[in-house]
C-alpha positions in Angstrom: 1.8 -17.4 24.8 1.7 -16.7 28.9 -1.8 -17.9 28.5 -0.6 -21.5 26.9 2.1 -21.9 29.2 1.2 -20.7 32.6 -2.8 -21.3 32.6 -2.6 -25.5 32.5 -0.6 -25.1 35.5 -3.4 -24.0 37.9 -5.1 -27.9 37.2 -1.3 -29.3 38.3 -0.7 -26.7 41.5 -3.2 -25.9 43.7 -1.6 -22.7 45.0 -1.8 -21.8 41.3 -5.7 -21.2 41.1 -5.0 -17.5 40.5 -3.9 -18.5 37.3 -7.6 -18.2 36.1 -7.0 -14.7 35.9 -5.5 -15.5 32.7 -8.6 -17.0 30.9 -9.8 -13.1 30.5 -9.3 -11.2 27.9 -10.1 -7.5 30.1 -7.5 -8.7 32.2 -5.0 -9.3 29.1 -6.0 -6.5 27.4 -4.7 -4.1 30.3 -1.5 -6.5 30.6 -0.6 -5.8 27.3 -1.4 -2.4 27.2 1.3 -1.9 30.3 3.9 -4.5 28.4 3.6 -2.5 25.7 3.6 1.1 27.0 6.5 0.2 29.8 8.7 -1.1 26.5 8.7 1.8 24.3 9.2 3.8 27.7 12.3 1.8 28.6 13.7 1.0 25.1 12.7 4.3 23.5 15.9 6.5 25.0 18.9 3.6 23.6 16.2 3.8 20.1 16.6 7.1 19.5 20.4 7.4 20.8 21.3 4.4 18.3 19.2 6.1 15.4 21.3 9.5 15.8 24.4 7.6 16.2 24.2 6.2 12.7 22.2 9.1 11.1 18.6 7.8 10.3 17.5 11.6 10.2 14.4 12.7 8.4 14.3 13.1 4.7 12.4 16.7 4.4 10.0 16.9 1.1 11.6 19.8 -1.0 8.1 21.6 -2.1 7.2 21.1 1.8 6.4 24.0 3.9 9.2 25.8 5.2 8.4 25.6 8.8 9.4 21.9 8.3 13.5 22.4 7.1 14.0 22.7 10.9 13.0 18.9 11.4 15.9 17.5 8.1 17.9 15.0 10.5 15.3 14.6 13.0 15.6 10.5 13.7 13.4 8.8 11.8 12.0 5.1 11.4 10.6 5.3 14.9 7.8 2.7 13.8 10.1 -0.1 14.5 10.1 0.8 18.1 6.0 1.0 17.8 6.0 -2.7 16.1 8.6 -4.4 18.6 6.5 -3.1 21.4 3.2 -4.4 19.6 3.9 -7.2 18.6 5.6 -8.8 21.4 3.2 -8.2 24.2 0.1 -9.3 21.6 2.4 -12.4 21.2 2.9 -12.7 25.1 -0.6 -11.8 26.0 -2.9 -13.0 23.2 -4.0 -16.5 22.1 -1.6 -17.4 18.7 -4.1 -20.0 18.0 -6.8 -17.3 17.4 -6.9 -17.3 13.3 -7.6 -12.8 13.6 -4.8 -12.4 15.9 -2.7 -13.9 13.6 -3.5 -12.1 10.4 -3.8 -8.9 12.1 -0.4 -9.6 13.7 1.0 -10.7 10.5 -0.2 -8.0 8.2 1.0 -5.3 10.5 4.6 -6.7 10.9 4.3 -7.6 6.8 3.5 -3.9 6.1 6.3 -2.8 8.5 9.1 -4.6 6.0 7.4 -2.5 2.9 8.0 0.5 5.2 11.5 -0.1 6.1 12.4 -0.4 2.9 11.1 2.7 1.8 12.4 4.5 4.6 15.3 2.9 3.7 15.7 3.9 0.6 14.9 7.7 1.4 17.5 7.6 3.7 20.3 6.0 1.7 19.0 8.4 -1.7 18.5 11.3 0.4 15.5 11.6 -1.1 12.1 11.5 -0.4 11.0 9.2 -3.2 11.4 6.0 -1.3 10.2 2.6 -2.8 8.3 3.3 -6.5 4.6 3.2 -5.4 3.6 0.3 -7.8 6.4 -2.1 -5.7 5.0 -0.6 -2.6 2.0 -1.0 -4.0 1.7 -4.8 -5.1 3.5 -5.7 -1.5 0.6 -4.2 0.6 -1.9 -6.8 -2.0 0.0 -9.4 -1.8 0.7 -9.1 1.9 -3.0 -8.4 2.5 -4.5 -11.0 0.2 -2.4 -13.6 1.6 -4.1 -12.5 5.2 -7.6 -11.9 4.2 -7.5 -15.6 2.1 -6.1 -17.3 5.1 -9.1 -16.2 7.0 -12.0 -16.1 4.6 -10.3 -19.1 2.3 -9.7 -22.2 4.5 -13.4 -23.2 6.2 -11.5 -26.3 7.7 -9.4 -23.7 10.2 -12.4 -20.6 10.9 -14.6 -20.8 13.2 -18.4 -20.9 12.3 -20.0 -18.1 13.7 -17.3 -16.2 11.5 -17.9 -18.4 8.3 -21.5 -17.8 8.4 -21.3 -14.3 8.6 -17.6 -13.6 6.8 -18.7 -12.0 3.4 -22.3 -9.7 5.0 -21.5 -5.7 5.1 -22.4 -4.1 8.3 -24.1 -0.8 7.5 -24.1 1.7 10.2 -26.8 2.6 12.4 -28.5 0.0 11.0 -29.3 -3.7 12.8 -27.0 -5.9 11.2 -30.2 -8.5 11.1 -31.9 -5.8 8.6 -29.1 -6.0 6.9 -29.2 -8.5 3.2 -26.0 -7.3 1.9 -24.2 -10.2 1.3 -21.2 -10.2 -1.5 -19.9 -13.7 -2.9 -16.8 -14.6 -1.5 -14.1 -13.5 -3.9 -16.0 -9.7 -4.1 -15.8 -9.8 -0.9 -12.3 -10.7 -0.7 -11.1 -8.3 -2.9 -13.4 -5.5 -1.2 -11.4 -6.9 2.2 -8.4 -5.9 0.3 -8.7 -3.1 -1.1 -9.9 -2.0 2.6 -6.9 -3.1 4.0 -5.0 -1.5 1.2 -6.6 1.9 1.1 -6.4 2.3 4.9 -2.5 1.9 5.0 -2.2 4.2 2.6 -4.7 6.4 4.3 -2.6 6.6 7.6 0.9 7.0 5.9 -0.3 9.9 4.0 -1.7 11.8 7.3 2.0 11.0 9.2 3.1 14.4 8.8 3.0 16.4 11.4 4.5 15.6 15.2 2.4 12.8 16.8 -0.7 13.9 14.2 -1.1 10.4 12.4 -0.7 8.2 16.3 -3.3 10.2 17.6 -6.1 9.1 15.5 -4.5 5.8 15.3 -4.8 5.4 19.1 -8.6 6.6 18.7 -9.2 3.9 16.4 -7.8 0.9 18.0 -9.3 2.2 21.4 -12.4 2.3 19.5 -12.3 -1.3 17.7 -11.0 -2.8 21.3 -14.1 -2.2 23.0 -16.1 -3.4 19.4 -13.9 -6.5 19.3 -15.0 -7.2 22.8 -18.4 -6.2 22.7 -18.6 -8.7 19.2 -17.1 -11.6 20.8 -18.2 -11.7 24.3 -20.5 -14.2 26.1 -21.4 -13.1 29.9 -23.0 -15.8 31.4 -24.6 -16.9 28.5 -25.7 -13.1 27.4 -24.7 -12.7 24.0 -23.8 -9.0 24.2 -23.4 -8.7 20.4 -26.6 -10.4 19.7 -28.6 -7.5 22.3 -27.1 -4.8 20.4 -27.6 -6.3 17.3 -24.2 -6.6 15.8 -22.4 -9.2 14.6 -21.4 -12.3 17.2 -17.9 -13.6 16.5 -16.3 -15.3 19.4 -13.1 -15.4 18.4 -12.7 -12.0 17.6 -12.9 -10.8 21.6 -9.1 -11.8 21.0 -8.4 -9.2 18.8 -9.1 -6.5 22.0 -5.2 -8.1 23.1 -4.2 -6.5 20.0 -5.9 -3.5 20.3 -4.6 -2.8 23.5 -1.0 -3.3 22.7 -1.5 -0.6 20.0 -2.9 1.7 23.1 0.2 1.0 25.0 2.8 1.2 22.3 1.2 4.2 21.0 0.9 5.9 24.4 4.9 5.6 24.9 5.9 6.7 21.5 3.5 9.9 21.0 5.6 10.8 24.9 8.8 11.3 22.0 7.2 12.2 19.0 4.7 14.8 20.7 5.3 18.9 19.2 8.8 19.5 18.9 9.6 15.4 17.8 12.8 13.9 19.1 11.7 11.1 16.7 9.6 10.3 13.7 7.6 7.0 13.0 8.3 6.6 9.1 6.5 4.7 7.0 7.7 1.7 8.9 5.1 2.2 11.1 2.2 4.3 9.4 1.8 1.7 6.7 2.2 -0.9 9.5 -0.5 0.6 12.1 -3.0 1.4 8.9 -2.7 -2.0 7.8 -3.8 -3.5 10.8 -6.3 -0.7 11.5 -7.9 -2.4 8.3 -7.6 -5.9 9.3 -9.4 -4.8 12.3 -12.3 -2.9 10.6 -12.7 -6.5 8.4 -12.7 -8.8 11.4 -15.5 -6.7 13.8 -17.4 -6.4 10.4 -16.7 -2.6 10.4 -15.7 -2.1 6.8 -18.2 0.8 5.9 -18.5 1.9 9.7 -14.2 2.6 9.2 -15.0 5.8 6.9 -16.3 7.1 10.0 -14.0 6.1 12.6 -11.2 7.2 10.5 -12.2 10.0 9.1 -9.2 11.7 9.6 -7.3 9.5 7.2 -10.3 9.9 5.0 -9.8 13.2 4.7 -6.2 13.4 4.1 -6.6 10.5 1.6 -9.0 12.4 -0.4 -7.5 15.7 -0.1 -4.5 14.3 -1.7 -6.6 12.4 -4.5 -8.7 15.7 -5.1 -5.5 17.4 -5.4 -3.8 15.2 -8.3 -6.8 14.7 -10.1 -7.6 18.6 -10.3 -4.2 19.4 -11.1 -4.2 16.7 -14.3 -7.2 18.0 -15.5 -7.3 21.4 -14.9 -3.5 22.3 -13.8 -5.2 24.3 -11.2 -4.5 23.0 -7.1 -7.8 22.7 -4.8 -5.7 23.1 -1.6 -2.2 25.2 -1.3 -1.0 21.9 -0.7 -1.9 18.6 -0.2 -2.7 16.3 2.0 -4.9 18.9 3.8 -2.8 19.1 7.1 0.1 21.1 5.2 -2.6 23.0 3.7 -3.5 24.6 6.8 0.1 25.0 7.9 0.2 27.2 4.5 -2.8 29.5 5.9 -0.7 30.3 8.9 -1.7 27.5 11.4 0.5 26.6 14.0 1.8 22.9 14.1 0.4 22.2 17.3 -3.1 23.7 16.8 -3.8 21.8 13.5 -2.9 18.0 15.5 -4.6 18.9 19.0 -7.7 20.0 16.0 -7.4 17.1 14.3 -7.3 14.9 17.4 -10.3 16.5 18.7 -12.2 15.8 15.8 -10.9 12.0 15.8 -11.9 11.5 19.0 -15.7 13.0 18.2 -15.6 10.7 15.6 -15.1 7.9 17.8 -17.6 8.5 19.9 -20.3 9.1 17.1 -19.1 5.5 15.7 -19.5 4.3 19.5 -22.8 5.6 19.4 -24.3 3.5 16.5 -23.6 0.4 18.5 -27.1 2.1 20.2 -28.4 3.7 17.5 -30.0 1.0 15.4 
């Protein structure tokens, strides 16, 4: 939006020249970063004191560790803070004509209403149930399908580097040229989906512990910033994306506007919900942040390349899945509980030691993903 307002100026004002500034995405990247990050700093205090005030406190699981009855009343739904300061600065700082920004944007703040209402719920039950799954469920596929089909769907509005590319896998460590995978559109589509889907899902389940799930999430959009840039970028003619062999969208360099915000935003909420929490995200913003950690994967062509980057969410995902199947089948429990994270807090972990682990291993993650952009 400051782009479409203030930019045309500089042709109108000659003492507005410095406006050009604007027509780069590094430089709106680190704008919205800051917008973001100085929000939840400065709104993040009145959040939390308005949250107490009318008793949005923490809904404990009852077969949840006991370390964890401490946190009952703890202020929850913290993840509207996260998607306020988001969304606004990628509004202010990104270009809304970009067809990504706006389905990444829209998915996110769409899969923030499904968590608010299950939050919602908990809190007015007092109970941890929340939403029925199948309701939460159907809204993430509805939600998502309307995104992915606006952007793989409607030719007339996409631009055509991105149409000639939209429904190829990207395997990694592997030249993308190599690569003949190529799905018909409606696979595809539903593959884009259930990606989006799954990856939600994946990041509300590992929202757990103090700031364990916006760790990794932070990791993952700092990772898919610099591949939205990389993908998209032309310097000087130099197709950076072409050298390394990946594919060249231009209009996803936009999408690094985004990815910044979620640095920033993410940066001043893990300050409060960092080991003890003064407040929790709720699934207001897990299934909000893993939503558009999916859209992201899909745009930058990083669908199968995601299982690595969030491997984290992988593994919480499939610890809980391992743990329901086994249990169905057999009546016998793989873990002492699931997802994994309380399973270590049931071997005698501290809190604190099983996030700074599981950051550490996000982060190597990250750069092993980072590394494939080489290794091909």
């Amino acid at each position: 939006m400051i782009y479409e307002l203030f930019y045309p100026l500089k042709y109108h004002y000659s003492w507005l020249g410095w406006l050009n500034v604007l027509r780069y995405i590094p430089f709106r990247v680190i704008m919205a970063t800051l917008s973001a990050m100085l929000l939840t700093f400065l709104l993040a205090p009145w959040f939390i004191r308005e949250l107490r005030r009318k008793q949005i406190g923490q809904v404990v699981r009852e077969d949840g560790p006991e370390s964890h009855r401490v946190k009952a009343g703890t202020p929850t739904m913290g993840g509207a803070l996260i998607l306020l300061s988001l969304l606004l600065p990628t509004v202010l700082w990104a270009d809304l004509r970009n067809p990504f920004v706006l389905a990444t944007a829209a998915v996110t703040a769409g899969y923030g209403v499904i968590g608010y209402l299950d939050d919602y719920l908990k809190i007015k039950r007092r109970s941890s149930g929340g939403l029925a799954g199948r309701y939460k469920l159907l809204g993430q596929v509805l939600i998502g399908g309307a995104a992915v089909g606006y952007t793989f769907l409607l030719p007339l509005k996409l631009p055509a580097d991105w149409l000639a590319i939209r429904t190829r896998l990207a395997v990694p460590f592997v030249a993308f040229s190599k690569v003949p995978i190529d799905l018909s559109l409606y696979l595809y589509v539903a593959f884009a989906v259930f990606v989006v889907v799954a990856t939600s899902n994946a990041v509300n389940l590992t929202d757990g512990l103090d700031g364990l799930a916006i760790g990794p999430v932070m990791t993952s959009a700092g990772t898919y910033l610099l591949w939205s840039y990389v993908t998209g970028v032309t310097l000087g003619g130099f197709s950076v994306a072409a050298y390394l062999d990946i594919p060249h969208i231009r209009a996803v360099g936009e999408l690094a506007v985004y990815c910044g915000a979620v640095l920033g935003a993410g940066i001043g909420f893990l300050w409060y919900n960092t080991y003890p929490a003064q407040v929790f995200m709720g699934d207001v913003g897990s299934l909000a942040l893993g939503g558009g950690l999916g859209m992201l994967a899909i745009f930058t062509k990083n669908e199968l390349l995601s299982i690595l980057l969030g491997g984290i969410f992988v593994l919480e995902a499939v610890s809980v899945i391992t743990q329901v199947v086994s249990f169905r089948l057999t009546g016998k429990r793989v873990f002492l509980m699931a997802p994994i994270h309380h399973h270590y807090e049931k071997l005698g972990w501290a809190e604190p030691k099983i996030i700074v682990r599981f950051w550490i291993v996000s982060i190597l993650l990250a750069l092993v993903s980072l590394a494939s952009l080489k290794m091909r």
